[in-house]
C-alpha positions as CSV (number, residue, x, y, z in Angstrom):
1,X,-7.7,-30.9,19.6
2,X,-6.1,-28.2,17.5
3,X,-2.7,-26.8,17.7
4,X,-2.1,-23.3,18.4
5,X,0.8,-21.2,17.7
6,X,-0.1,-17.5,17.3
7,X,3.5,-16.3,17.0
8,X,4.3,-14.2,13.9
9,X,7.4,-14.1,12.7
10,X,7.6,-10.6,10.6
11,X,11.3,-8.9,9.6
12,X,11.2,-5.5,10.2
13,X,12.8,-2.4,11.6
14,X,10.8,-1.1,15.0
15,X,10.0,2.6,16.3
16,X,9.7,2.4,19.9
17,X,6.9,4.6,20.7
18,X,7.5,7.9,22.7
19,X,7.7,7.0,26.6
20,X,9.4,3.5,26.0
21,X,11.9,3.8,28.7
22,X,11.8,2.6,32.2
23,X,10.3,4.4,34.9
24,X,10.0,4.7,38.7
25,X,7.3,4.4,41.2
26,X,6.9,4.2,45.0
27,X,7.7,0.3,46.1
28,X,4.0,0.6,47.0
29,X,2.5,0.7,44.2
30,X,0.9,-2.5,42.4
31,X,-0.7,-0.4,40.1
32,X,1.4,-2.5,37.2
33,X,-0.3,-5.9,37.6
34,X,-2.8,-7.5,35.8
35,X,-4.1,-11.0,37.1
36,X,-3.8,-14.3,34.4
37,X,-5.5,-17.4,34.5
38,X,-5.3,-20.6,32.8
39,X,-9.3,-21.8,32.3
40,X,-11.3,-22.8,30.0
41,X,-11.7,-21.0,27.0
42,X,-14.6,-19.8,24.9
43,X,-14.6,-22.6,22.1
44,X,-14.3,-26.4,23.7
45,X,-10.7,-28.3,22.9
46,X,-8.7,-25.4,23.8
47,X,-6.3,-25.9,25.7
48,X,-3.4,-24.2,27.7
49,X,-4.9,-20.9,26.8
50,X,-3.3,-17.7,28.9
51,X,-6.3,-15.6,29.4
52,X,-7.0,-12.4,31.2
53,X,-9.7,-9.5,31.1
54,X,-9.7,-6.0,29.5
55,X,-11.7,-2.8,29.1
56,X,-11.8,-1.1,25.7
57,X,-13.5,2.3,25.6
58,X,-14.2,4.7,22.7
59,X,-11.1,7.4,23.2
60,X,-11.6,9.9,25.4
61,X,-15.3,8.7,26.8
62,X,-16.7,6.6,29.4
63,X,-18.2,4.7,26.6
64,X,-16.6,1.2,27.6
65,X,-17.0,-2.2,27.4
66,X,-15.3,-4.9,29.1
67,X,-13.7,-8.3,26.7
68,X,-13.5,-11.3,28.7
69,X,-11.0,-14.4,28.1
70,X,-8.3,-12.5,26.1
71,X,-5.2,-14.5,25.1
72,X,-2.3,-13.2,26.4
73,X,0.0,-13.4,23.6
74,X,4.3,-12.7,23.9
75,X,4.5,-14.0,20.4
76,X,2.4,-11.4,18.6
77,X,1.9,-7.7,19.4
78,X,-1.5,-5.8,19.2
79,X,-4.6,-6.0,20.6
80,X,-7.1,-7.9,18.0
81,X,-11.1,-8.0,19.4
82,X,-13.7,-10.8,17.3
83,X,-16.6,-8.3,16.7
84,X,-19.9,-8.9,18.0
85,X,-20.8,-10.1,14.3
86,X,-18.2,-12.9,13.9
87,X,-19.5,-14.3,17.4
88,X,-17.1,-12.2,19.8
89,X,-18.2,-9.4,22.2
90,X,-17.1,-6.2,20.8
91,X,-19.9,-4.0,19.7
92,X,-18.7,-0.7,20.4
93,X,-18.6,1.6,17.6
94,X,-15.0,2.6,17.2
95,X,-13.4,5.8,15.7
96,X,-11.9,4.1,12.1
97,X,-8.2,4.5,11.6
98,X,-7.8,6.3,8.4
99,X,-4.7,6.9,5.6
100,X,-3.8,10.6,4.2
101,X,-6.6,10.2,1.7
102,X,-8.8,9.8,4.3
103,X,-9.3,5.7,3.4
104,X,-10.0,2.9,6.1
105,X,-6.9,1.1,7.2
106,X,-7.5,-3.1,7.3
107,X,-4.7,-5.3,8.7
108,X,-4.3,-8.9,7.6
109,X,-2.4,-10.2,10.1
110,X,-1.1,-13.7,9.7
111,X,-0.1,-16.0,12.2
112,X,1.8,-19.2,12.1
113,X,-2.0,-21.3,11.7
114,X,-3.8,-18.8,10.1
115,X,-4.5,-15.3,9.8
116,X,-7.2,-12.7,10.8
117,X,-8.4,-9.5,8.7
118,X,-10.4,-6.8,10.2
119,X,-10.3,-3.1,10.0
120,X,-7.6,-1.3,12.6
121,X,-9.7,1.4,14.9
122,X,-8.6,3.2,17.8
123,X,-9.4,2.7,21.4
124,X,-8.2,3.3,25.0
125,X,-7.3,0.1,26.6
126,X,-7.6,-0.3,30.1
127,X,-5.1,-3.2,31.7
128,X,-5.8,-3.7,35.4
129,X,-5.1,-0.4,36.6
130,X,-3.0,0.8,33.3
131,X,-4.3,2.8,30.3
132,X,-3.1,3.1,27.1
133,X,-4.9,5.9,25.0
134,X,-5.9,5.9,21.4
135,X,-4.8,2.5,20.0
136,X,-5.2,1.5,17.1
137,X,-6.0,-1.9,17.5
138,X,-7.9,-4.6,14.7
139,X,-11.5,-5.5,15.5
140,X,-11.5,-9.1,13.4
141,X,-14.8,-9.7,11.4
142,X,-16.3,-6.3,11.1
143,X,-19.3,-6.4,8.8
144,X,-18.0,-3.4,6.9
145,X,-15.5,-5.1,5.5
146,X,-17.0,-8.5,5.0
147,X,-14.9,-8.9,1.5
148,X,-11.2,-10.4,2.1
149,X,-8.8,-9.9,-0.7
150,X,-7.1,-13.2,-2.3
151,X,-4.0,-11.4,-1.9
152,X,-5.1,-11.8,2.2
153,X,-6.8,-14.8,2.4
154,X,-4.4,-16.8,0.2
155,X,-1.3,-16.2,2.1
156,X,-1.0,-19.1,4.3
157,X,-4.0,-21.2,6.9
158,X,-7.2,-20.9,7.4
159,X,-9.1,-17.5,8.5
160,X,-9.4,-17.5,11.7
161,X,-12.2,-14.4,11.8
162,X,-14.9,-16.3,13.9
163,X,-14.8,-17.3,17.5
164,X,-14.9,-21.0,16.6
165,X,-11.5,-20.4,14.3
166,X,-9.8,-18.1,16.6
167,X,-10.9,-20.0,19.5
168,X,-10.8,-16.5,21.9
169,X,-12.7,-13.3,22.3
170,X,-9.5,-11.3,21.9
171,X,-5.8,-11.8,21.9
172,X,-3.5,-9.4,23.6
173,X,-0.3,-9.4,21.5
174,X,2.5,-8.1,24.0
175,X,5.8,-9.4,22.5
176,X,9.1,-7.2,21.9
177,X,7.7,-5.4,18.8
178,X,6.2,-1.8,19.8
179,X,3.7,-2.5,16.2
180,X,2.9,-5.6,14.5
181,X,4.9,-4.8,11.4
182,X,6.9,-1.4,11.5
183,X,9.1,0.2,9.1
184,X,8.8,-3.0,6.6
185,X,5.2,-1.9,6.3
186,X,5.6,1.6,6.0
187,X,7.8,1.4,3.0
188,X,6.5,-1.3,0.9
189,X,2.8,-2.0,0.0
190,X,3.7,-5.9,0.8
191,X,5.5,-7.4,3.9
192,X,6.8,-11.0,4.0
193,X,6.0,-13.4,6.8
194,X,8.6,-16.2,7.9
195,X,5.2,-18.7,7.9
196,X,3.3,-17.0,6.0
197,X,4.4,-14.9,2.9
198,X,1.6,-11.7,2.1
199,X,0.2,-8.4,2.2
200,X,-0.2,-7.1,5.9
201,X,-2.0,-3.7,5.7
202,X,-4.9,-2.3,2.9
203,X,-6.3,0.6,2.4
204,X,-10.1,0.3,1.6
205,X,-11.9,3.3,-0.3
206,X,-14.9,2.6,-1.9
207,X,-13.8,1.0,-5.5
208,X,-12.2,-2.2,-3.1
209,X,-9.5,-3.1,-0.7
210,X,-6.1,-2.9,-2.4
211,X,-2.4,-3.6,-0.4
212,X,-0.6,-0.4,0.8
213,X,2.5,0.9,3.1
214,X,1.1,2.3,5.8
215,X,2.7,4.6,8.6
216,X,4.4,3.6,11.5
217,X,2.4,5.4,14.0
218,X,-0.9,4.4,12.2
219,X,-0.1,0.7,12.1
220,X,-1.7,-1.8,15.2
221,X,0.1,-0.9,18.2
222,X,1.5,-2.9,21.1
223,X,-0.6,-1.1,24.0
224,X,2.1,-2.0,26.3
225,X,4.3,0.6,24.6
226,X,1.9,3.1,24.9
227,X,1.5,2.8,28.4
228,X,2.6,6.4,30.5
229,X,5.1,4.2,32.3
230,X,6.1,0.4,33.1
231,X,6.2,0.5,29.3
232,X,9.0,-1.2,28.2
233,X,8.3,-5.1,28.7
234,X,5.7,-7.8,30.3
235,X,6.6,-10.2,33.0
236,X,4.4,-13.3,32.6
237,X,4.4,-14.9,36.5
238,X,2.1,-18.5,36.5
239,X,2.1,-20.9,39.5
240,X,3.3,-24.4,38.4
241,X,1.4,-27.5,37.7
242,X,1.3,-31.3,38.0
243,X,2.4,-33.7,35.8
244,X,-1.9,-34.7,35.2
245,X,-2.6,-31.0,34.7
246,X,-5.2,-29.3,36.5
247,X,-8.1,-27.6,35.8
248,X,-7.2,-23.9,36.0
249,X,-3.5,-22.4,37.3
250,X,-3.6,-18.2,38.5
251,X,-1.1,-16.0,38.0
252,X,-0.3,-12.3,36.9
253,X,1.0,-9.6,33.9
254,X,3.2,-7.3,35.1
255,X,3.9,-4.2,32.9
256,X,7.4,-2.9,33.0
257,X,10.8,-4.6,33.8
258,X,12.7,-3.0,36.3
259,X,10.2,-0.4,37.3
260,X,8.7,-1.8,40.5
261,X,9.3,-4.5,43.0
262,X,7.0,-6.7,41.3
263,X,8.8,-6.5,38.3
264,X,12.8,-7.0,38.8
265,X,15.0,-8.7,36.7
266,X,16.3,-10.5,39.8
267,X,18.3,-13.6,39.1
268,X,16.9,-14.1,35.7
269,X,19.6,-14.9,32.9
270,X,18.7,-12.4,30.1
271,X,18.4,-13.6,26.6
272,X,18.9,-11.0,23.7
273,X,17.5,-11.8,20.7
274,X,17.6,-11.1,16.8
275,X,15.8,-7.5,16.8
276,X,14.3,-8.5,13.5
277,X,13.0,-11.8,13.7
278,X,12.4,-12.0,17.6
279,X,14.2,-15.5,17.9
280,X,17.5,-17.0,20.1
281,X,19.0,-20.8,19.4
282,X,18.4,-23.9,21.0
283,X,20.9,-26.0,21.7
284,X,19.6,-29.8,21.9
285,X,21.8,-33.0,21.0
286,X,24.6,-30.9,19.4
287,X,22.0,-29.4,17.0
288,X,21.6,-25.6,17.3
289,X,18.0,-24.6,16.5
290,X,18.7,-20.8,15.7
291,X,14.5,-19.7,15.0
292,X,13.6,-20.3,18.6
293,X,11.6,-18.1,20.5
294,X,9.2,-18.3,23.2
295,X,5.2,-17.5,23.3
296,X,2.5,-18.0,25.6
297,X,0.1,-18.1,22.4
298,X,1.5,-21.6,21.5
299,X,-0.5,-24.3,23.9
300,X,2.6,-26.4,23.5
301,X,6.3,-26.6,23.6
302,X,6.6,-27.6,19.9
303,X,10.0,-29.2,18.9
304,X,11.4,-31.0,16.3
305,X,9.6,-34.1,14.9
306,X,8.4,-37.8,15.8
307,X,11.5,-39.3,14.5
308,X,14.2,-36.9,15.4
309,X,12.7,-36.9,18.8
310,X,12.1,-40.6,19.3
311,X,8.6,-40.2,20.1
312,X,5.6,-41.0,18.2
313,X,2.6,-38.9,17.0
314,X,-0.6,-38.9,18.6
315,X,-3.3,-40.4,16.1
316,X,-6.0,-38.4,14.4
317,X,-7.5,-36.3,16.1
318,X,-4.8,-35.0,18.0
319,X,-1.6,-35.7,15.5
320,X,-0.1,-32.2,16.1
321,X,1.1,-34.0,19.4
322,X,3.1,-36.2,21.0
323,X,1.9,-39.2,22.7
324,X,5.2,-41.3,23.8
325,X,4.4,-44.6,26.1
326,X,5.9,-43.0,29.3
327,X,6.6,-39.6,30.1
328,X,10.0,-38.6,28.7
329,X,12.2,-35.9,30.3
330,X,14.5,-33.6,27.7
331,X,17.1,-31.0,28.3
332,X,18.1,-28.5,26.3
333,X,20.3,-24.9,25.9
334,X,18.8,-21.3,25.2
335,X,21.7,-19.2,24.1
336,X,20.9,-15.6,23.3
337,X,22.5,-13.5,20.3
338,X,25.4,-12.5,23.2
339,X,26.3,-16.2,23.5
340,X,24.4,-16.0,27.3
341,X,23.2,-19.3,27.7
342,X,20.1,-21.0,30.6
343,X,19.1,-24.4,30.2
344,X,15.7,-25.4,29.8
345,X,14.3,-28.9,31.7
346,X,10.7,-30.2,30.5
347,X,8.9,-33.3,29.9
348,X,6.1,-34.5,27.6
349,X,3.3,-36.8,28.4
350,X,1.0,-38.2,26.3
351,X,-1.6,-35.7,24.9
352,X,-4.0,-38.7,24.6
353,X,-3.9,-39.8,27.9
354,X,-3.8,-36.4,29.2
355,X,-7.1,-35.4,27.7
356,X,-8.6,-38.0,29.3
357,X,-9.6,-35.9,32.1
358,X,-12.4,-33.9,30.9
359,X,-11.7,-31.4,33.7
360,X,-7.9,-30.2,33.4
361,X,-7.2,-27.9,31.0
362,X,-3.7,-26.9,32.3
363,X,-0.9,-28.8,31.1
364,X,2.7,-28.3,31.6
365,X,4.0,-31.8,29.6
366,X,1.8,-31.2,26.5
367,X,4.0,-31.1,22.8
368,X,4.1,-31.3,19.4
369,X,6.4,-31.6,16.8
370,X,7.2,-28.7,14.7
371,X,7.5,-30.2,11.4
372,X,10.4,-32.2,8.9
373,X,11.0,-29.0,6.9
374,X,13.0,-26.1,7.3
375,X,13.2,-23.7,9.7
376,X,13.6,-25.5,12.6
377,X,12.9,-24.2,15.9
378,X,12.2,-24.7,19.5
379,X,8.7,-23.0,20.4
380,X,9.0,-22.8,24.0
381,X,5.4,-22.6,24.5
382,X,2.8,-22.1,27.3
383,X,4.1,-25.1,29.3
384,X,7.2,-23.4,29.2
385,X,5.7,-20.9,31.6
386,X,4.5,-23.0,34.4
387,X,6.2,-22.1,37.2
388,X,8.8,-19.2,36.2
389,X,8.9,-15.6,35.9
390,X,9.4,-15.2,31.8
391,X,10.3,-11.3,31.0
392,X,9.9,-10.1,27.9
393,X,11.8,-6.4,26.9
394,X,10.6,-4.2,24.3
395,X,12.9,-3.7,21.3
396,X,14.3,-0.3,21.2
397,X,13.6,0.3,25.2
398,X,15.8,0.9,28.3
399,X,15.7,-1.8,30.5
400,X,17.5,-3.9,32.8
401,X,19.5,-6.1,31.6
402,X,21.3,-4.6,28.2
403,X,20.3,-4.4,25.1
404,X,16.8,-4.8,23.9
405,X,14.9,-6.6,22.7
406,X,15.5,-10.1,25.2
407,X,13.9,-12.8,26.8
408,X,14.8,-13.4,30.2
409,X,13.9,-16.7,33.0
């Protein structure tokens, strides 16, 4: 089984799109909510995978198509759709996101296993009962620009531009970032990534695809940001699960913190975090862990390595993961940029003898180790998210709860 971690980790300076605020609405109203579910996903071996269902339309038609099994992702932002070409379901043809000159636009976006390259075309994106309009979003594995640039595709993992590689029809990127990039982008023609150092953004006229800074507002957009209202945060809400696993676990997306009833802060302890690199620190064993973060893209909670932890590796296949004898229990500290602290209880079971059962694909005890070289970090990953309410505020919103951007549980 393969490891997935689809957080990216990309220093910048963030425009909040227009509207980012909070809002009101009638208690009422569930208008916000759009239902999760842990299953099976499209490629076998995946597990742990957060998935929902969209609609993508051309702008300002009826000309839609719905994208099943779409990650939910609070460690990247953007939507990103596998074409129909590169085995996904996408084969709408989508208005083409253009520079002054009047050139195509083509993210390379990498994440912390890979990356994915793809033009950026705009879309309405229907959520449940929300719509954002005319989002520029990537479509991964368009035909039309077959020809990745070394400058892309040698900046860290494998591409992950098929269905087999990304593993998902779609991921829906709805961390604290309003764009994937931002101001870093917009000024340079080359962005560096924590993971994965590269060019992010081309522009691609006729004579090739060459690196360029491209504008804010024209960059891949976080839809949630672009809703009319509930716009400035998710609230990921997923029933718990057994120590064995099971084989699918329901829950819900709600857009907007603070907006409806559905979506209060509550009792939650609020986490700010560093507004450029989207991370907190771990405390764990009088080691702080100051790159922490959490991300229902991960499939794991991934966390220091075999020896530090006192727990050995899984053997090939599955030696991105822990397989101790017993289950072990750990606790550690979550302490947010204004020294606000929440501890944090899990366990990991072996990944071996929970992938026994060919039926469960829900695990809240899986883990991994997140490497012997710096930075270290706590990713607090899907199993994370069993059983809590996690919020996640937009950087550069108003919400409740101070400053943003934050994590809150």
């Amino acid at each position: 089984m393969k490891g997935r971690r689809f957080l990216i980790l990309l220093s910048a300076g963030l425009v909040c799109a227009a509207g980012c605020g909070g809002s009101s609405a009638g208690s009422g109203s569930q208008r916000n909510v759009l239902p999760v579910t842990v299953s099976a996903a499209p490629v076998s071996g995946y597990v742990n995978g957060l998935f929902t269902s969209i609609t993508v339309c051309v702008p300002g038609t009826t000309n839609c198509q719905t994208i099943d099994s779409v990650l939910v992702d609070t460690g990247s932002e953007g939507l990103r759709v596998l074409s129909s070409a590169s085995g996904g379901q996408l084969s709408l043809a989508l208005p083409q996101q253009k520079d002054g000159n009047g050139d195509p636009i083509v993210d390379c976006n990498p994440f912390v296993d890979g990356y994915t390259w793809g033009p950026v075309q705009l879309a309405d994106v229907k959520m449940g009962d929300e719509e954002a309009r005319s989002v520029p979003i990537q479509v991964i594995g368009d035909p039309s620009f077959a020809s990745v640039p070394e400058s892309c595709s040698g900046s860290g993992g494998p591409s992950e531009n098929t269905l087999q590689t990304l593993g998902t029809y779609a991921i829906l990127g709805v961390g604290p970032f309003a764009q994937d990039c931002g101001s870093i982008c917009a000024e340079s023609p080359t962005a560096l990534n924590t993971e994965n150092p590269g060019n992010v953004y081309y522009v691609c006229p006729a004579s090739g695809c060459q690196s360029a800074a491209v504008a804010v507002d024209a960059q891949v957009q976080n839809p949630v940001a672009l809703l009319p209202t509930d716009n400035n945060g998710v609230v990921i809400d997923l029933s718990s699960v057994s120590s064995d696993g099971a084989p699918s676990v329901t829950g819900n997306l709600f857009f907007g913190i603070g907006t409806l009833p559905n979506n209060e802060l509550g009792s939650a302890t609020v986490l700010p975090i560093d507004p450029d690199t989207l991370t907190f620190t771990t405390l764990y064993l009088g080691k702080a862990y100051d790159m922490s973060f959490i991300d229902s893209g991960s499939n794991a909670i991934y966390f220091l390595n075999s020896g530090t932890a006192n727990m050995p590796d899984c053997p090939t296949p599955n030696d991105q993961f822990y397989c101790p004898d017993s289950i072990a229990n750990f606790t550690a500290t979550n302490r947010g940029t204004n020294g606000a602290t929440s501890s944090a209880t899990f366990s990991v079971a072996s990944t071996d003898t929970l992938l026994a059962s060919q039926s469960n694909v829900a695990f809240d005890d899986l883990a991994g180790p997140t490497g012997s070289s710096p930075p270290y970090y706590f990713d607090w990953g899907l199993p994370f998210f069993y059983g809590r309410k996690v919020f996640s505020a937009l950087a550069g919103a108003t919400a409740p709860g101070g400053k943003t951007p934050y994590f809150a549980y």
